[in-house]
C-alpha positions, 0 to 999 in steps of 0.5 A, a space after each residue: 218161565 218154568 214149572 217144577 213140580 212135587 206131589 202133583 203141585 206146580 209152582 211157576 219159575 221164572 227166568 231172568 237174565 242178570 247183566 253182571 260183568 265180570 261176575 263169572 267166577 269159577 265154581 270151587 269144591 266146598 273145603 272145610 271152613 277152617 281152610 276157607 279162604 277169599 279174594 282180597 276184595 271180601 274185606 270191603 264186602 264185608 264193609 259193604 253189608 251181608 249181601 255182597 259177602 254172601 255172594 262171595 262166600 257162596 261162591 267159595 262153597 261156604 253153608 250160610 244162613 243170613 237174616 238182613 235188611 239189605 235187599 239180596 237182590 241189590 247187586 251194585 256193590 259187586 257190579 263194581 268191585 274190582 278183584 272178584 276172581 283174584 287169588 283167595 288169600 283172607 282167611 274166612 275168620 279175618 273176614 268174619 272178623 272185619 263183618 262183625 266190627 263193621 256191623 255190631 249188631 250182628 252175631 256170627 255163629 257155627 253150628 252144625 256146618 252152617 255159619 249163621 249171621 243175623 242180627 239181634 232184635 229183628 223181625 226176621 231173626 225171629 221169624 225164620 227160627 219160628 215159622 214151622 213148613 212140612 212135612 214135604 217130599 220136593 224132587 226137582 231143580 234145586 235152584 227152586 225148593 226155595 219157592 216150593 219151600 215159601 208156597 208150602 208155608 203160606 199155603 199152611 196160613 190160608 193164603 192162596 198159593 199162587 206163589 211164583 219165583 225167580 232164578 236170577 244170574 248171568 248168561 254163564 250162570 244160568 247155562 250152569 243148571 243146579 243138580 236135581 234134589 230130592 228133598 224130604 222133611 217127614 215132619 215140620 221144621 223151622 224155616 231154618 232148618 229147611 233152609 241149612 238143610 237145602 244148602 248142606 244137601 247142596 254142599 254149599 249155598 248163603 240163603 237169606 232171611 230178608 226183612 223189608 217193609 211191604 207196600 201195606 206197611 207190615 214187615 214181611 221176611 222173603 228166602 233168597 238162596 245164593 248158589 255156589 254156581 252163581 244163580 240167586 233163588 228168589 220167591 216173589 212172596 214172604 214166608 213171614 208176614 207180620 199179623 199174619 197167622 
């Protein structure tokens, strides 16, 4: 368990060690996307679903935003795929291409360096473009802004802010520390916008808007990041609650 604080505010970490055979792959300098190129194996990625392509992509040091309904945190298409550290010959458009055609209901766009994939009509889609967090001044481990990020926005809606997290990977991943980020927002912003900054600043980095339905029955959106190095981000709370104000 770690702690990172800004402002004089703690915000519990934990550790957790993920047993991912094979997934140690080097960690690449982010190109230009129109250069980005991927192993072989992102074509059944990209059939596979948002999250088994964002772990590639990030680990090609592409910036992505992502709203999904599939669960960041399920790693069974990349516990088995074979050919994840192969030479990358598929050009990062080719890929996109594949993703789009297998799952229509998504729209990829660029903007500002930030390659954008979510669906239209979701809850989460619209809720990561309205929910509004800062002004802030963050200076930590930057594997843990996305926590502090979450704890800032449901503090804003009157919830207790108890708010804690995880940093998930390998046993390799986890000796690879994230560079410390000092991270302003002089006034508010989207969610994001937060988010597309935190991976800039990063030069590289796929977070998530993941829409699933709570034990209560409302629909609730959680960040998760997946970093270049390899670790995954993932507060244990929603940014975004429906019914909640």
């Amino acid at each position: 368990m770690g702690r990172c604080s800004s402002s004089g505010v703690e915000v519990l970490v934990r550790i957790v060690v993920l047993a991912l055979a094979g997934l140690g792959l080097a960690q690449s300098v982010r190109p230009p996307a129109a250069d980005v190129r991927l192993p072989p194996v992102a074509m059944q990625a990209a059939d596979a679903g948002p999250a088994p392509l964002a772990y590639l992509l990030a680990r090609a040091g592409v910036t992505a935003g992502i709203v999904t309904l599939q669960n960041p945190s399920d790693f069974t298409f990349l516990r088995g795929a074979a050919g994840l550290d192969a030479p990358a010959t598929e050009a990062l458009a080719d890929v996109l291409a594949r993703f789009t055609g297998k799952h229509s209901e998504y729209r990829a766009v660029w903007r500002d360096g930030v390659l954008g994939l979510a669906p239209d009509g979701q809850t989460c889609t619209a809720a990561v473009r309205t929910t509004m967090v800062g002004p802030m001044d963050y200076k930590g481990d930057a594997s843990r802004v996305v926590v502090f990020l979450t704890w800032l926005v449901r503090g804003s809606q009157g919830t207790p802010r108890g708010i804690t997290g995880s940093v998930l990977g390998s046993l390799t991943d986890l000796g690879q520390a994230l560079a410390q980020l000092t991270f302003t927002l002089p006034q508010a912003v989207s969610m994001e916008t937060a988010l597309n900054r935190v991976v800039q600043m990063m030069k590289g980095g796929v977070w998530f808007a993941w829409e699933h339905t709570r034990t209560d029955g409302r629909v609730g959106c959680r960040s998760v990041v997946y970093w270049p190095n390899g670790l995954v981000s993932a507060p244990e709370e929603d940014f975004f609650i429906s019914g909640t104000r």
